[in-house]
C-alpha positions as CSV (number, residue, x, y, z in Angstrom):
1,X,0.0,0.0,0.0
2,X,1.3,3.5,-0.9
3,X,0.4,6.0,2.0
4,X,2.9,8.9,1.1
5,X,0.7,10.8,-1.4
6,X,-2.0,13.2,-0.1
7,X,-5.2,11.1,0.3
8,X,-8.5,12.9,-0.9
9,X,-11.9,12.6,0.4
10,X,-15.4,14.5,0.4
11,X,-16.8,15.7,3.3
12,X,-20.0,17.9,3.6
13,X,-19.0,18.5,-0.2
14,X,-15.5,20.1,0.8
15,X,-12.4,18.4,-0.2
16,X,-9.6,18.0,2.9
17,X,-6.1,16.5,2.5
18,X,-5.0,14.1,5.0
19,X,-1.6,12.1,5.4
20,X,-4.0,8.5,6.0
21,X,-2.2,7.8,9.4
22,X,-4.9,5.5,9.9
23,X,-4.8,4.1,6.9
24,X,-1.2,3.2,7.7
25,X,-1.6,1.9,11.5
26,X,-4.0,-1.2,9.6
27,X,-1.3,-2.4,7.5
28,X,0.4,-5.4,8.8
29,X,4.1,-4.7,7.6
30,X,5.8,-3.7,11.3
31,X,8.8,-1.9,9.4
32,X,6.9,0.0,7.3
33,X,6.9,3.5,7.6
34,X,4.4,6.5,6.3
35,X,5.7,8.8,3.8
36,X,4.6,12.2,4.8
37,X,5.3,14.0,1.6
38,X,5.3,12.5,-1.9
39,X,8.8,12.2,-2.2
40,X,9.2,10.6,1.3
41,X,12.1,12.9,2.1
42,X,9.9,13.5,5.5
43,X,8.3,10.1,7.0
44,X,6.7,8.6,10.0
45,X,7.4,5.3,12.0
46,X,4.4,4.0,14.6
47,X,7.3,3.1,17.2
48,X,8.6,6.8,17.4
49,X,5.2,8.1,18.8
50,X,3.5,7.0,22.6
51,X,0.6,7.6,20.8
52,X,0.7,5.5,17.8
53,X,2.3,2.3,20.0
54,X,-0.9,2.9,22.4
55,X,-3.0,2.5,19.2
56,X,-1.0,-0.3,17.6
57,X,-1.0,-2.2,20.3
58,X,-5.4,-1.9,20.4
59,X,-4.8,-2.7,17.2
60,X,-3.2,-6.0,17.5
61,X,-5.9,-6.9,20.3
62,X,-9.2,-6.1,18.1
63,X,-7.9,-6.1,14.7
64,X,-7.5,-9.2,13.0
65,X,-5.0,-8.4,10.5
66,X,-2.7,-6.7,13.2
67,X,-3.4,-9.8,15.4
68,X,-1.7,-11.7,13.3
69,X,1.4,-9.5,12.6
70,X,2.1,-9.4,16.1
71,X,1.8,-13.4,16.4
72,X,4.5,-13.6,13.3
73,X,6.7,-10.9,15.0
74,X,6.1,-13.7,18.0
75,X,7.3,-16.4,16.0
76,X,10.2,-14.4,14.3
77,X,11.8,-14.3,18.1
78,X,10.9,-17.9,19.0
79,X,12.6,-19.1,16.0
80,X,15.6,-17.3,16.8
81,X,15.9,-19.5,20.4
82,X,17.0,-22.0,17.8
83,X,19.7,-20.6,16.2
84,X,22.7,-21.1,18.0
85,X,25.8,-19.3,19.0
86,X,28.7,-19.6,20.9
87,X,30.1,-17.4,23.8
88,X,33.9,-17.4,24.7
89,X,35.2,-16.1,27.7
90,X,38.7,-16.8,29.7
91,X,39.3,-19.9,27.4
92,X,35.5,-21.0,28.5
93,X,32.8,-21.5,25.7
94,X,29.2,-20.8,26.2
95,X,26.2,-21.9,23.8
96,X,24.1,-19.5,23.3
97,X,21.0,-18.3,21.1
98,X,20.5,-15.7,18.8
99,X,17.7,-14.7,20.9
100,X,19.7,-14.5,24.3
101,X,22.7,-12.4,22.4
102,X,20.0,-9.7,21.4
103,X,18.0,-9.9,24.5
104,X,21.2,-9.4,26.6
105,X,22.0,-6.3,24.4
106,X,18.5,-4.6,25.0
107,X,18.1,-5.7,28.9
108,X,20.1,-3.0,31.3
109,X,21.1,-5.9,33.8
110,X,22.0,-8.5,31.5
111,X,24.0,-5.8,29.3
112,X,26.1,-4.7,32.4
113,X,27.3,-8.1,32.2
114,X,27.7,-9.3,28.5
115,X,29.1,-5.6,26.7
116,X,29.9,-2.7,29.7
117,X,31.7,-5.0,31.9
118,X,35.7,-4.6,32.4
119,X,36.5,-8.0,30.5
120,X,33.9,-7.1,27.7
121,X,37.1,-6.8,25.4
122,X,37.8,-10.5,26.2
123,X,34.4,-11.8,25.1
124,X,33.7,-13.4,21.3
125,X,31.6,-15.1,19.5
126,X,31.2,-17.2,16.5
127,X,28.0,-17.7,14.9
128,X,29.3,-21.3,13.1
129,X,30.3,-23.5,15.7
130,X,32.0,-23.8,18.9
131,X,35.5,-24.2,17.3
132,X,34.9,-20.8,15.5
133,X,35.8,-18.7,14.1
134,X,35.3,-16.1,16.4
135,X,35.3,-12.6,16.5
136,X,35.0,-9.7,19.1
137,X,31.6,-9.7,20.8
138,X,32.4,-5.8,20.8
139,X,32.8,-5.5,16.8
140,X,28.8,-6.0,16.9
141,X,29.8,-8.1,13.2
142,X,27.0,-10.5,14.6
143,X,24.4,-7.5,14.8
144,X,21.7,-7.4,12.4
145,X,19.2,-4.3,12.0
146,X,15.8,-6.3,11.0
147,X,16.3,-8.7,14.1
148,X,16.6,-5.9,16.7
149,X,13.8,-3.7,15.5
150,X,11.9,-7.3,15.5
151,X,12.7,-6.9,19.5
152,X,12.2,-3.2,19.8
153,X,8.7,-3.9,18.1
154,X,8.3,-6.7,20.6
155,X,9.1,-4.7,23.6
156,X,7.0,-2.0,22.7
157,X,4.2,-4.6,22.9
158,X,5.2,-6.0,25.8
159,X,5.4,-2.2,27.5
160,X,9.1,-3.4,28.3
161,X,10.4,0.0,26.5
162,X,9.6,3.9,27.5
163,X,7.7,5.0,24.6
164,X,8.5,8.5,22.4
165,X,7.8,11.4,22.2
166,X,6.3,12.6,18.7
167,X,9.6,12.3,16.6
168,X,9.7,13.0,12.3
169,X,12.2,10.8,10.0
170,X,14.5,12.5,7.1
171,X,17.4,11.0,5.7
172,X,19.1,14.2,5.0
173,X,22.5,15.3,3.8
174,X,24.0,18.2,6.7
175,X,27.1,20.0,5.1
176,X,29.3,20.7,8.3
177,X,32.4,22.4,8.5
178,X,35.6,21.6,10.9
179,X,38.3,23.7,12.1
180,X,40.0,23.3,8.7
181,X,37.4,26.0,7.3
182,X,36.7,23.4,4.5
183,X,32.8,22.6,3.8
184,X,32.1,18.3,3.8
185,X,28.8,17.2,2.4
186,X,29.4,13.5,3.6
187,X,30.0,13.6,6.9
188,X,26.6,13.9,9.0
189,X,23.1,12.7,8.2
190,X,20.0,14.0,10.1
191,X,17.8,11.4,10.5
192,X,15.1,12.3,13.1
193,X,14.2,15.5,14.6
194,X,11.4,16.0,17.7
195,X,10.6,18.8,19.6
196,X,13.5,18.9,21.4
197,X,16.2,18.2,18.8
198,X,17.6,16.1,16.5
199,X,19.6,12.7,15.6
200,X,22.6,12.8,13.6
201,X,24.1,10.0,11.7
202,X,27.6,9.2,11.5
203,X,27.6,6.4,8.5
204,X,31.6,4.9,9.3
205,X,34.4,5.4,11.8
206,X,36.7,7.0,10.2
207,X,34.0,10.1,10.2
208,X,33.0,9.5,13.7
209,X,36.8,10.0,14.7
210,X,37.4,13.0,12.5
211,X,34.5,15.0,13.9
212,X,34.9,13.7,17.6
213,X,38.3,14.8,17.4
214,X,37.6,18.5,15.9
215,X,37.5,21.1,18.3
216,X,34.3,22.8,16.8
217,X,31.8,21.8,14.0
218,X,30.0,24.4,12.1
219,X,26.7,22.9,10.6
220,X,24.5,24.6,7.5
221,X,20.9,24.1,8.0
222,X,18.4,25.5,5.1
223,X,16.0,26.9,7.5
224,X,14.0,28.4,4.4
225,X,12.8,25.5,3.3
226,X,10.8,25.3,6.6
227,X,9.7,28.8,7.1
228,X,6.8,28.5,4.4
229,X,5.6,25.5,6.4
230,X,4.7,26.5,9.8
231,X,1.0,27.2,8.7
232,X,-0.5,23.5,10.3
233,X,-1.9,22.1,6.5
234,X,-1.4,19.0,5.0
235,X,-1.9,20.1,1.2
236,X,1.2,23.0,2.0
237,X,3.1,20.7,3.9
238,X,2.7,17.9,0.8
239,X,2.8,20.3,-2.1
240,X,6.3,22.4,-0.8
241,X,8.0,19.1,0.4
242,X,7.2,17.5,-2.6
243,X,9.3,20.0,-4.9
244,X,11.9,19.0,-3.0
245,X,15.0,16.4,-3.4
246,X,15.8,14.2,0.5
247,X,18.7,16.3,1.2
248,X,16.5,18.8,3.0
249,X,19.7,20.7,4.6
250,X,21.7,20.4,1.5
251,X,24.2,23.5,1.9
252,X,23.5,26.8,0.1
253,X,25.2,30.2,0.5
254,X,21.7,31.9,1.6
255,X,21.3,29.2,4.3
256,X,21.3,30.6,8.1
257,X,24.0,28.3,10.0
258,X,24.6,26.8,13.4
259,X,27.4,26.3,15.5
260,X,27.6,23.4,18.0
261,X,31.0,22.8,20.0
262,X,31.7,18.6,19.3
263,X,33.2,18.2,22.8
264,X,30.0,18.8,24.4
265,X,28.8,15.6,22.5
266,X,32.0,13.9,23.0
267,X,31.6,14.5,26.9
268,X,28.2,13.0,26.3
269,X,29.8,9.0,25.8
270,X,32.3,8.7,28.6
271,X,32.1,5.8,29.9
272,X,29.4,4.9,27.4
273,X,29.8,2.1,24.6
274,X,28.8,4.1,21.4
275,X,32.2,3.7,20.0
276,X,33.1,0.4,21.0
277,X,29.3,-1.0,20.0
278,X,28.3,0.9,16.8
279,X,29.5,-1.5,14.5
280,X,31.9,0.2,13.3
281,X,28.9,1.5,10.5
282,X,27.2,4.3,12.1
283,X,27.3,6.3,15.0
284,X,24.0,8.3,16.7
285,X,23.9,11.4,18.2
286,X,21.1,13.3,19.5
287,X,21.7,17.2,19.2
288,X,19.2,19.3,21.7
289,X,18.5,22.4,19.6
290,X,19.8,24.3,23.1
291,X,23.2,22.7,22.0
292,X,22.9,25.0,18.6
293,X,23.7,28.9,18.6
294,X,21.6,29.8,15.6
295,X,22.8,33.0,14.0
296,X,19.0,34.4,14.1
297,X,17.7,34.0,17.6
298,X,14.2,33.6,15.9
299,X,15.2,30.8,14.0
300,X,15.9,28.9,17.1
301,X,11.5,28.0,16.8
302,X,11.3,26.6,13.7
303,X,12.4,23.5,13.6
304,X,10.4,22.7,17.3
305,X,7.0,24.3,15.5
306,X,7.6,22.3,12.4
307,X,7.8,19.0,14.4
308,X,5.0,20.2,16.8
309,X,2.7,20.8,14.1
310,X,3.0,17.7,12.2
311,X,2.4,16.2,15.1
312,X,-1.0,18.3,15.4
313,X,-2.3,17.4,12.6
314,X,-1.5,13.9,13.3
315,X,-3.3,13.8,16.2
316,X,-6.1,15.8,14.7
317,X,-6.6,12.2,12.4
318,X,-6.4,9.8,14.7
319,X,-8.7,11.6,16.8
320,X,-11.4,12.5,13.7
């Protein structure tokens, strides 16, 4: 099903545009996200909203269709107490599952013990037998996206997460420049923005070192693409965001910019595991827009009223 285009419908012989939120909380496909504009450079996920998870999870109670999606995410996590793995610590080997590796990643107590402990360097795994080969349980080469948003989902239903705040997807290019004065396109990806800030993508190591080790980072946003947009209305919000390409912040000499000082965010993981457990693929960081020094001081709202007023008219559908 294609949600991302405006859906029309008659009304007491007016015509209203509305994003078909839900429309999109039926479907059965857990992953699948709602494109808010017809480009899908701006997009929704249920999981990243308290409000959504409350209604999906009614949803897999009384509907029969999301009944049954939540019964095959169910089996997707059973099945994976039968794939085996094996543990090695101090010369000792442990037989594991797939399921306990990922459980143990997302449970506080059991993740003290398996990745933020002292030893954690000394702990591998190999997902072919118990005579390897192994690998650092720390490289996170065993780690694979689908299966842990299978146990996000899962959690969510289970009320064993904190749900979110209203948060918006992009997958947006931010051009960002270091203490060399030079301008980088490639380096940092926004990828979800809420009322208090927004998430930033680091996409390989080598760029996660460069900027952590920067003294200052000096970001471009193109706040002019969201100043026509504060007016609350689906057919503006559609029509101007789908003129435009996904790199939302693309750099452009008429763009306002922002400053943020990197340390702060480096002083953020201290004695945290985002390095160590990222993969080595992507790093995220969430930015609070009070982190940013905005060259207009009334810019600082924009971005929070954007967000705020998607979520508005969100709410305004699932309440109708």
């Amino acid at each position: 099903m294609k949600s991302s285009a405006a859906r029309k419908f008659e009304e007491d012989s007016s015509e209203e545009f509305i994003f078909g939120i839900k429309d999109y909380l039926f479907l059965n496909d857990l992953e699948q996200k709602l494109d808010l504009s017809p480009t899908g450079n701006l997009s929704f996920h249920w999981a990243d909203w308290r409000k959504t998870c409350i209604f999906k999870k009614a949803l897999a109670i009384n509907s029969k269709e999301c009944a049954e999606a939540k019964e095959e995410l169910d089996r997707a996590l059973e099945e994976l107490k039968g794939l085996k793995a094996w543990v090695t610590r101090k010369g000792e080997v442990l037989e594991v599952s797939y399921y306990d590796l990922y459980y143990s990643y997302l449970d506080p107590r059991m993740r003290l013990t398996w990745f933020d402990s002292d030893e954690e360097s000394d702990l591998q795994v190999s997902l072919v037998n118990k005579s390897g080969p192994f690998f650092g349980l720390d490289t996170m080469r065993w780690f694979d996206h689908k299966i842990y948003h299978q146990f996000i989902f899962w959690k969510i239903f289970q009320k064993g997460l904190p749900m979110r705040e209203f948060r918006v997807r992009f997958n947006s290019a931010l051009a960002s420049r270091g203490s060399d004065g030079n301008w980088h396109q490639d380096l940092l990806w926004i990828k979800q923005m809420s009322e208090n800030g927004f998430v930033i993508e680091i996409r390989d190591k080598k760029s996660f070192d460069r900027i952590i080790l920067d003294e200052k980072i000096e970001l471009s946003l193109n706040l002019e693409h969201f100043k026509g947009c504060l007016v609350p209305n689906v057919e503006v919000i559609q029509n101007h965001f789908g003129r435009l390409d996904s790199n939302l912040f693309s750099f452009d000499s008429e763009q306002a910019t922002a400053s943020i000082n990197v340390n702060q965010i480096a002083k953020r993981f201290e004695n945290k595991s985002v390095d160590r457990f990222s993969s080595f693929r992507e790093y995220h960081i969430f930015i609070p827009f009070s982190d940013i020094s905005f060259q207009h001081i009334e810019d600082r709202e924009l971005l929070p009223q954007f967000v705020k007023n998607l979520e508005n008219l969100l709410l305004k559908e699932l309440e109708d």
